[in-house]
C-alpha positions in Angstrom: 36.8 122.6 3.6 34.2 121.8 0.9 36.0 118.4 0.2 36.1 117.9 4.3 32.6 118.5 4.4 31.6 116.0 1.7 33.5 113.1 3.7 32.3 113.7 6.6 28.5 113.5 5.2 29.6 110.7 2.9 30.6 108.9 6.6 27.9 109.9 8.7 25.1 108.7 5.8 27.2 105.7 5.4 27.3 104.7 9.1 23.4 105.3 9.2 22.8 103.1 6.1 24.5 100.3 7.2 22.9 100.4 10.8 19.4 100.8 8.7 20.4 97.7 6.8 21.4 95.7 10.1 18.4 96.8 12.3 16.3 95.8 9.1 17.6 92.7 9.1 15.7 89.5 9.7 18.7 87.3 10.5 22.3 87.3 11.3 23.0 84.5 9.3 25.9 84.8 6.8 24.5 83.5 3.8 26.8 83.8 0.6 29.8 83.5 2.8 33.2 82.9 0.8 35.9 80.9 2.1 39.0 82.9 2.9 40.8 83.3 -0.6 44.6 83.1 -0.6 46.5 84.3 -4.1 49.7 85.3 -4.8 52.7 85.5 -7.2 56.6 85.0 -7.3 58.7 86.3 -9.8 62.9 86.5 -11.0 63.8 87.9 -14.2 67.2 88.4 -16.3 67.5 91.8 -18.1 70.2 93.4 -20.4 70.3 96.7 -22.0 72.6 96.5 -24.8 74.4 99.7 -24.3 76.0 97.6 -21.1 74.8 100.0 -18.9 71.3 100.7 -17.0 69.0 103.3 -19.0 65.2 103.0 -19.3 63.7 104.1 -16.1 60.9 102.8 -15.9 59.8 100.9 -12.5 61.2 97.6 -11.6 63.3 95.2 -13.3 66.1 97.7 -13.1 68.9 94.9 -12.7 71.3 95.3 -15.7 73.4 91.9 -16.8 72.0 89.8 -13.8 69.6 87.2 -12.9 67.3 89.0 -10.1 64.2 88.3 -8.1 61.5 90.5 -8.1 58.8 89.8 -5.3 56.8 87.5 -3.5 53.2 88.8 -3.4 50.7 87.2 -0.7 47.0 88.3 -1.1 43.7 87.5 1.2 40.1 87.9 0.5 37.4 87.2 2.4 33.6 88.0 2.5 30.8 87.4 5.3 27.5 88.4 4.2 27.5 91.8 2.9 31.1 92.5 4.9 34.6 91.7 3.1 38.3 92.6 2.8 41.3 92.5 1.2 45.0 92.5 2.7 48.1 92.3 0.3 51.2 92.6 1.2 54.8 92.0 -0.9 58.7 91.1 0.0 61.3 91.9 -2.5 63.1 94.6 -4.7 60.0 94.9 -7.0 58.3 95.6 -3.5 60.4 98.0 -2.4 60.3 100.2 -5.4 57.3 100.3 -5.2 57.0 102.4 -2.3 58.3 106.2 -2.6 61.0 106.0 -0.1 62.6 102.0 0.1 61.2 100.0 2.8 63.7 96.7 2.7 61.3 94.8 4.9 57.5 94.4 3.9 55.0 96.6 1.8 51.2 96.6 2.1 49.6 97.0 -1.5 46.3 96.4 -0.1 44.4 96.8 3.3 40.9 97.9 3.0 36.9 96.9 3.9 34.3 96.9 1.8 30.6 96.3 2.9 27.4 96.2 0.6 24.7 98.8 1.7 22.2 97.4 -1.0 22.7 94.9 -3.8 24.3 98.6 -6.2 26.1 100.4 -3.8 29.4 99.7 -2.1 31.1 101.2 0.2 35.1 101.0 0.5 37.8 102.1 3.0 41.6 101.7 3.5 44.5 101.1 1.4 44.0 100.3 -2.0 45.4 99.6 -5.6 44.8 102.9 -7.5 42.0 102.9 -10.0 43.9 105.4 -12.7 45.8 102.9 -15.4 46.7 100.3 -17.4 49.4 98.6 -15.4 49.7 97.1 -11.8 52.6 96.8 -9.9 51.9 93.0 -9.6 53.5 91.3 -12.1 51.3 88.8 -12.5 48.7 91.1 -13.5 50.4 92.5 -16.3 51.1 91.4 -20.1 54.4 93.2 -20.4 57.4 92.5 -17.9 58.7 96.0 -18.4 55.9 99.1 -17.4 55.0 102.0 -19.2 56.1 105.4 -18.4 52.5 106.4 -17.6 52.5 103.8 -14.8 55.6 105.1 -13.5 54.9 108.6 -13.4 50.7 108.0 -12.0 49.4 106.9 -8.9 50.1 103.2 -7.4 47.8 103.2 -4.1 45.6 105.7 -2.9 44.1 105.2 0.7 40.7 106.7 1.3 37.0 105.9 1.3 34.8 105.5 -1.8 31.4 104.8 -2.5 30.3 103.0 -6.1 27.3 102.7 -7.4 26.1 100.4 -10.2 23.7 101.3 -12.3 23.6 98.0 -14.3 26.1 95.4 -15.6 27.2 98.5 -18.3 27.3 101.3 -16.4 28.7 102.2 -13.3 30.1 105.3 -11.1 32.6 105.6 -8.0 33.3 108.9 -6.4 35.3 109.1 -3.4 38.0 111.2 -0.9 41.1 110.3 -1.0 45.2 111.0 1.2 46.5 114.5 0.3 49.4 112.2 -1.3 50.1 108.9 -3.0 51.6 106.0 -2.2 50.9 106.6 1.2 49.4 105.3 4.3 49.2 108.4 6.3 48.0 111.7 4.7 50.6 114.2 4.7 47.9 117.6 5.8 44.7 115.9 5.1 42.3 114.8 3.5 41.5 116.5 0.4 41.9 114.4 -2.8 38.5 114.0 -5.1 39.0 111.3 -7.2 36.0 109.4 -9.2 36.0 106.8 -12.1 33.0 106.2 -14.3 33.0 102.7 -16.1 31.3 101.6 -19.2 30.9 98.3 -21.1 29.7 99.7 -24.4 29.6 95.7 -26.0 30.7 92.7 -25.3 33.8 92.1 -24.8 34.8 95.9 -24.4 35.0 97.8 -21.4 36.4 101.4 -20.2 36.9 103.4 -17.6 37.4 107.2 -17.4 39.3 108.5 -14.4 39.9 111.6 -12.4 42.0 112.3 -9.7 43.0 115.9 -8.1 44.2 118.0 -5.5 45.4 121.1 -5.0 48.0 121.5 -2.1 51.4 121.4 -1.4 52.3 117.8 -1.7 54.7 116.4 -4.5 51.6 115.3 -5.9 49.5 118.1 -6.4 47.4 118.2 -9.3 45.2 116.8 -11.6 45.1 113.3 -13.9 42.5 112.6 -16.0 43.1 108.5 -17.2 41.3 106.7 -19.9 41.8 102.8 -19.8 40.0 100.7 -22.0 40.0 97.1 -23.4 38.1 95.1 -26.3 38.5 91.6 -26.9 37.5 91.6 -30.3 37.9 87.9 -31.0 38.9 85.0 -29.6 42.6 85.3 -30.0 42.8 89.4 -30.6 42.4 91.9 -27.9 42.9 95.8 -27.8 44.0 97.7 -25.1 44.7 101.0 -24.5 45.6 103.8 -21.7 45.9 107.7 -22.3 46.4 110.4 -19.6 47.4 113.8 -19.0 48.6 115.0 -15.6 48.5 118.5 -14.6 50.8 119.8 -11.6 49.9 122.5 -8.8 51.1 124.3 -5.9 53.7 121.7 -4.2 54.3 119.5 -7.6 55.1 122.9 -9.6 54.0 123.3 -13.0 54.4 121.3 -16.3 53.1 117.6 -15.7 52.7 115.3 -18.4 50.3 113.4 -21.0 50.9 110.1 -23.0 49.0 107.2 -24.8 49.9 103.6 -24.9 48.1 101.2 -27.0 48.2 97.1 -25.8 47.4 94.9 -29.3 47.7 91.3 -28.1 47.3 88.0 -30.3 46.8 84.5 -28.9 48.4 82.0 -31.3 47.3 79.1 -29.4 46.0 78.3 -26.4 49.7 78.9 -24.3 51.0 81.5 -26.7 50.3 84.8 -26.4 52.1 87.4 -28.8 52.0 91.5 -27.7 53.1 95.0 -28.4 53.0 98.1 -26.0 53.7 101.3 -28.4 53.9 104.2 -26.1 54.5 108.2 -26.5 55.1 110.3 -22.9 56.0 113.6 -23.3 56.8 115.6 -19.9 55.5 119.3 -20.6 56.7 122.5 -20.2 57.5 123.6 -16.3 58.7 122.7 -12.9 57.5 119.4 -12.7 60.0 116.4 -13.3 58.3 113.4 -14.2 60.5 110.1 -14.6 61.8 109.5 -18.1 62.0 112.6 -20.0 63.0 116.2 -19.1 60.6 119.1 -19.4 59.5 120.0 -22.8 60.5 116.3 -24.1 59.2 113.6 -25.6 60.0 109.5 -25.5 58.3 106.6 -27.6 58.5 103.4 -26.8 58.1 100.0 -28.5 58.0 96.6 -26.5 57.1 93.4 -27.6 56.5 90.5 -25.4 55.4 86.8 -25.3 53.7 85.2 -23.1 54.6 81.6 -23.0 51.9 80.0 -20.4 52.8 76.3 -18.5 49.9 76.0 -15.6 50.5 78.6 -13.0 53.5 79.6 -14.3 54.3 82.6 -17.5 57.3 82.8 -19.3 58.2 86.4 -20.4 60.6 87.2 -23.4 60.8 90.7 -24.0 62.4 92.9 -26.5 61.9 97.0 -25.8 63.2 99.8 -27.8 62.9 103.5 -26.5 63.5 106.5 -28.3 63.6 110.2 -27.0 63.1 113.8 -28.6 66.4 114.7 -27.3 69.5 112.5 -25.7 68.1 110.8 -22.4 69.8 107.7 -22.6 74.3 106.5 -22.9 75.3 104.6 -25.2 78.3 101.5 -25.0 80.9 104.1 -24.6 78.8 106.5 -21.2 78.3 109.0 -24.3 74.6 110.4 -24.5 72.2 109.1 -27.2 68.5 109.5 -28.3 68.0 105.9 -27.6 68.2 102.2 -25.6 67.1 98.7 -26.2 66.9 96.1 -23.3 66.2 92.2 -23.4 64.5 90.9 -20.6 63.6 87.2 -19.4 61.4 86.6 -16.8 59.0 84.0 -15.0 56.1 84.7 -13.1 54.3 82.0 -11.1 51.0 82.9 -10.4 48.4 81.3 -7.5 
C-alpha cells in the first residue's frame, strides 16, 4: 500500500510540475529539437562447444555446430523540446530468448517517454532496458559475444515510472516504481517493485552505479538485488570493468537466490583491435530458488576471452570460454557428466 501510495504522489506531483512548466512557458517553440534518430544492429554467429554437445547456459548464442543468426534490432529516438522517446523493437532467435516465454514474431526492448521538468530532473515512463548490470541483451552493446551468468539470472526490462535527478555531472540519483515482475509488459498483481540506482563518477574516466531492485510478492521474481557496475578507463588503450550482485529470493521465487562478481579487463592494441577477458564466479545459494547455471549450494567460474576485430560499422568476435563448476553441471564427448565445458564462438555484429 505504502509503495501504491508513493506512485500515485510521485504521478500526481509529476502531472502538476509539468503543467507548472507549460503554463510558465513563454513559447511553444521547440527549440533543441533532435531529428528522429534511427540505430540498430544485425548479428549471425557460429559456435561449438567441444564436448559436441550444447552445455553453457547462458542466454543466446545457444546453437551448437551451426552457423545461426541472432537478431535484427531496430531503435528510434526522438526529442521535441523538453518531450522524447524511445521505441526498440527486435526479430530473431536472440529476440525471442529474450523474452520469458518465446514470442516467434517481434519483441519490444524499449517503449517509454521521458519529459524534462527542469534542466536536473527527468521523468520516465514505459518499457525500458533494466538499469541493474553489466551486459545488455543487444549485442552490439556488449564486448563479449557470450553473457555472464549474472545477466542471465537478473533483470532484462523492467516497465514502470522513474524520476532522476542530477545533482551535477558526478553525482546523480533515480528512484522509481516498477511491474510486480520482470520482463514484462503487463504487471502480474501490481505495482509494487522499488527499485533506485545511485551513480557516481568519482574521476575521469571512471564511473559506477549502485543498484537496488525489490519486491516482496508472489511472482517468480520476488526479492531483492542489489548490483554494482562500474567502469574505469584508465588509459588510452586499458579499461576496467566490473559487475557484482547478490540476489535474495521471497515469497513466490522461494528461498536461496544468488551472488557473483565478474571483472571486464579490456586492452586496445590498436585502433581496430581490441583484446578482453570476462573472469566470472556465480554461485546459486542455499534454497528453493533455481537460478540458471548452477544448482543450489553450487558454484561456477568462468573464463572468456574475446577480440574485437572492428571494420567501420561492423565487429568481428572470436571467442574462446572455459567454464568450470563446484560439482558436475556440464557432459562431456561421451553424454557423461563433468565439472566443465569450453565453446568457440565466431560472430559478426554490424552495428548502425
Amino acid at each position: 500500500m505504502n509503495k501504491k501510495l508513493i506512485l500515485i504522489a510521485l504521478l500526481v506531483s509529476a502531472a502538476y510540475t509539468v503543467k507548472a512548466a507549460v503554463n510558465n512557458s513563454d513559447t511553444t517553440k521547440t527549440t533543441g529539437d533532435t531529428p528522429l534518430a534511427i540505430s540498430g544492429s544485425v548479428d549471425a554467429y557460429y559456435k561449438y562447444d567441444f564436448s559436441g554437445h550444447k552445455n553453457i547456459q547462458t542466454s543466446f548464442a545457444s546453437d551448437q555446430n551451426s552457423l545461426s543468426i541472432g537478431m535484427i534490432d531496430l531503435g528510434l529516438k526522438k526529442k521535441v523540446g523538453k518531450a522524447s522517446f524511445v521505441g526498440e523493437v527486435s526479430f530473431g532467435p536472440r529476440s525471442d530468448q529474450s523474452l520469458p516465454t518465446v514470442n516467434t514474431n517481434y519483441h519490444i526492448q524499449n517503449l517509454y517517454v521521458s519529459y524534462d521538468v527542469t534542466a536536473k530532473l527527468n521523468l520516465t515512463g514505459g518499457y525500458m532496458s533494466t538499469f541493474i548490470g553489466y551486459e545488455v541483451i543487444s549485442p552490439a552493446g556488449n564486448f563479449n559475444y557470450s553473457t555472464s551468468y549474472l545477466f542471465t539470472n537478473g533483470p532484462f526490462q523492467n516497465a514502470g515510472v522513474k524520476a532522476t535527478y542530477t545533482f551535477s555531472d558526478k553525482v546523480s540519483l533515480m528512484a522509481g516504481i516498477f511491474n510486480d515482475e520482470w520482463n514484462v509488459y503487463q504487471s502480474v498483481h501490481n505495482v509494487d517493485a522499488f527499485g533506485a540506482q545511485l551513480f557516481l563518477a568519482p574521476a575521469k574516466g571512471w564511473t559506477a552505479y549502485i543498484n537496488l531492485l525489490t519486491a516482496n510478492n508472489s511472482t517468480p521474481t520476488s526479492g531483492t538485488e542489489i548490483d554494482l557496475t562500474t567502469a574505469y578507463q584508465i588509459t588510452n588503450a586499458f579499461k576496467l570493468g566490473l559487475n557484482a550482485a547478490d540476489y535474495s529470493a521471497t515469497n513466490g521465487a522461494g528461498t536461496g537466490g544468488f551472488e557473483g562478481v565478474a571483472l571486464y579487463p579490456q586492452l586496445a592494441v590498436s585502433n581496430a583491435v581490441t583484446l578482453g577477458l570476462r573472469g566470472e564466479y556465480f554461485k546459486n545459494k542455499v534454497g528453493t530458488y533455481q537460478s540458471i547455471g548452477p544448482v543450489a549450494g553450487q558454484s561456477v567460474t568462468g573464463l572468456t576471452l574475446t577480440t574485437n576485430v572492428k571494420a567501420g560499422p561492423l565487429t568481428l568476435i572470436p571467442e574462446v570460454r572455459l567454464d568450470n563448476g563446484s560439482k558436475d553441471m556440464f557432459i562431456n564427448s561421451d553424454a557423461a557428466a563433468t565439472k566443465s565445458a569450453s565453446q568457440f564462438v565466431l560472430a559478426a555484429v554490424y552495428a548502425f
